[in-house]
C-alpha positions in Angstrom: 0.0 0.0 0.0 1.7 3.4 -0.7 2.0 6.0 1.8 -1.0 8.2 0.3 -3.4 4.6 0.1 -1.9 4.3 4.1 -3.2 7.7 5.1 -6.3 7.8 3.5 -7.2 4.4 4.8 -6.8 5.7 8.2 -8.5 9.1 7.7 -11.6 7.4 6.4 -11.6 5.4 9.6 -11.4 8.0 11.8 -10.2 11.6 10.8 -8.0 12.5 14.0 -4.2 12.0 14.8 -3.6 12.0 18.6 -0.4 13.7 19.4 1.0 12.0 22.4 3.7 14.7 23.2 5.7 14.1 26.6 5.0 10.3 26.3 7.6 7.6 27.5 8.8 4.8 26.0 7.2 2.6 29.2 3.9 3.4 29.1 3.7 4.2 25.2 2.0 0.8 24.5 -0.5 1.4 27.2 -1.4 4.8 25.8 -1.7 3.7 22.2 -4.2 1.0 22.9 -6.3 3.3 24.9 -6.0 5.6 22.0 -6.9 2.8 19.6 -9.7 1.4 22.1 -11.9 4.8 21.8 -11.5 4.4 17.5 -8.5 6.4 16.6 -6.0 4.7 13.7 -3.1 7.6 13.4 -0.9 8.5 16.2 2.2 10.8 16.6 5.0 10.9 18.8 6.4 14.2 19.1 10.8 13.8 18.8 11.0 16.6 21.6 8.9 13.8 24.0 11.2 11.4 26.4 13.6 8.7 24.0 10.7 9.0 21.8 12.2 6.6 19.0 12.1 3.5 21.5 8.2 5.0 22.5 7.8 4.9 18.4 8.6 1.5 18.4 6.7 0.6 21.7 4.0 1.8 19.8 4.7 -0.1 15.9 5.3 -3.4 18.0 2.1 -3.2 20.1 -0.1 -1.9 17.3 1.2 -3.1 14.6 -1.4 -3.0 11.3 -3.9 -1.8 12.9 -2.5 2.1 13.3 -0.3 4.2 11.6 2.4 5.1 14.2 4.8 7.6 13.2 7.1 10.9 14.5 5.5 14.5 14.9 8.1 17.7 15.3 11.0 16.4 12.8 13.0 19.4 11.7 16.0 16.8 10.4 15.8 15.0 7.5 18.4 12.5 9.1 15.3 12.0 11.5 13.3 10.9 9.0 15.1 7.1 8.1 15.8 6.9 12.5 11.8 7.4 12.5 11.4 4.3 9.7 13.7 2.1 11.3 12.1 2.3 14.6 8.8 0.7 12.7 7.1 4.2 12.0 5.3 5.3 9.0 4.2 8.8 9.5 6.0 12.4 9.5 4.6 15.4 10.8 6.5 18.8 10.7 5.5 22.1 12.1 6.8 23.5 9.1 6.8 23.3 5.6 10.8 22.2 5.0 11.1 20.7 1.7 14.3 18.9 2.5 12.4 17.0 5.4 9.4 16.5 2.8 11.4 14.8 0.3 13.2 13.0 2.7 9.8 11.3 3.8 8.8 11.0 0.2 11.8 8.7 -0.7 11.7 6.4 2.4 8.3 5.6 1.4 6.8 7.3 4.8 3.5 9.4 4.8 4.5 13.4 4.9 2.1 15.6 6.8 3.7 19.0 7.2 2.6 22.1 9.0 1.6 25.1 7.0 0.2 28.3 7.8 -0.2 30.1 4.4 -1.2 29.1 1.5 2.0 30.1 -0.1 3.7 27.2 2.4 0.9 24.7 1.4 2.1 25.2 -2.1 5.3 24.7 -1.2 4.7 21.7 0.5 2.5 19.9 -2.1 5.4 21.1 -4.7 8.0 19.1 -2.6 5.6 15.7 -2.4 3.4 16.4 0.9 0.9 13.8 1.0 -1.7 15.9 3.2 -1.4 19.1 5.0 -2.0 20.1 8.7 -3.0 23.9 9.4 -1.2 24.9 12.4 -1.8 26.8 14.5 -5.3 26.4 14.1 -6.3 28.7 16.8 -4.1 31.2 14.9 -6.3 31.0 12.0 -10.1 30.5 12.1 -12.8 28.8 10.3 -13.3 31.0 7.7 -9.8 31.1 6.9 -9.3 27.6 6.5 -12.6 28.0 3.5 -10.9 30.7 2.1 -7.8 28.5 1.5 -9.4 25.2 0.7 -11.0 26.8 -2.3 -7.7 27.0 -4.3 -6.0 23.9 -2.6 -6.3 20.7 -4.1 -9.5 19.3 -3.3 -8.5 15.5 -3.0 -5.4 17.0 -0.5 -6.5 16.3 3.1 -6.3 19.5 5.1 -5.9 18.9 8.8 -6.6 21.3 11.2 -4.4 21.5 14.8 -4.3 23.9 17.6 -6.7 24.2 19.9 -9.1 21.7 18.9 -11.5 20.8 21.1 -15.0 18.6 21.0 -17.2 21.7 21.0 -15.7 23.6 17.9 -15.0 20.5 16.0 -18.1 20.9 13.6 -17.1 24.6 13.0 -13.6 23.4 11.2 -15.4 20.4 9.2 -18.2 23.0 7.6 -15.1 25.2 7.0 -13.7 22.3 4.9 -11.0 20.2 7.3 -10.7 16.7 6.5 -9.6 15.9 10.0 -7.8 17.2 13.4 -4.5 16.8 15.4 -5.3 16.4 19.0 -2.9 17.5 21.7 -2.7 18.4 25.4 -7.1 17.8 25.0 -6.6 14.1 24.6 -3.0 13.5 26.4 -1.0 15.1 29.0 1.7 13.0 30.3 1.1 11.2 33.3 -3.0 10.7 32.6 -3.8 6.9 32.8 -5.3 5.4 30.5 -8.5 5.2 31.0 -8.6 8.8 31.6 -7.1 9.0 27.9 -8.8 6.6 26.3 -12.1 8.7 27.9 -11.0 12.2 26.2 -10.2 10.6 22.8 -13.6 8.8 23.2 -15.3 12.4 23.7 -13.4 13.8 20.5 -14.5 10.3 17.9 -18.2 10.8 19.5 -18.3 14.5 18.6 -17.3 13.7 15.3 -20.8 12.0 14.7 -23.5 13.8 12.9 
């Protein structure tokens, strides 16, 4: 399956990453099952959380198939082959840095990098982005985010993160998102999980109509 089949596989199952910044390589698997208990199929591991290559591959060996597991914050392209080797498949950038993009593009990996203007997003999808993520959200608004979706591709999934919460979900999706990054809403570190699987529950329900 090639990296854009991967992600759209796992957007049409559920349209949410959870970003598990601050997580540890012990309790990773723990976390990602609770994670993957309440519905959601893509998670990230920030690199500025604890060791978080060995929580990467906590995560790839627990979950296997059933998720894509992959690195959230890579600024280094060298990153990008230490994030493959530890069983990850996904790459999320704040930013829009082509050398990172193409990096991900070659090792096969799914590239979801941060953009902000639609002059980045172009620059992005020039260098082989597979899907976008609009970040900060709470930066931005709604209306925003329509503005720019009419002259973005309209098969390129758009991803909205900052600040997303269960309430103002619907807002972004009539605006034209495709999905949401979840943060410190679904995981702080040292929650249990239950407690996590609970707030990622609240955000896969309040994505029903």
């Amino acid at each position: 399956m090639s990296a854009i089949e991967t992600l759209t596989r796992r957007l049409g199952e559920c349209p949410l990453i959870a970003i598990i910044r601050g997580v540890t390589p012990d309790e990773a698997a723990a976390v990602g099952e609770a994670i993957h208990g309440a519905g959601i199929r893509i998670i990230e591991v920030p690199l500025n959380s604890p060791d978080p290559f060995a929580s990467i591959g906590n995560l790839a060996k627990a979950l296997g198939d059933r998720a894509l597991v992959g690195a959230g914050t890579v600024l280094h392209p060298g990153d990008v082959d230490r994030v493959r080797d530890a069983g990850g498949r996904l790459i999320v950038s704040p930013n829009t840095y082509a050398p990172v993009i193409a990096a991900t593009v070659a090792a096969g990996l799914v590239s979801m990098p941060g953009y902000f203007t639609p002059s980045e997003a172009f620059e992005a999808l020039r260098a082989g982005a597979h899907g976008l993520k609009l970040f900060p959200a709470e930066g931005a608004s709604p209306s925003v985010l329509k503005a720019q979706r009419a002259v973005l591709p309209k098969d390129m999934p758009v991803l909205a993160v900052g600040g997303i919460t269960p309430a103002n979900m619907r807002t972004w999706l009539d605006a034209g998102a495709d999905g949401f990054g979840l943060g410190s809403g679904l995981y702080r570190p040292g929650q249990p999980p239950h407690q996590i699987g609970a707030q990622a529950q609240a955000y896969v329900e309040a994505l029903m109509p």
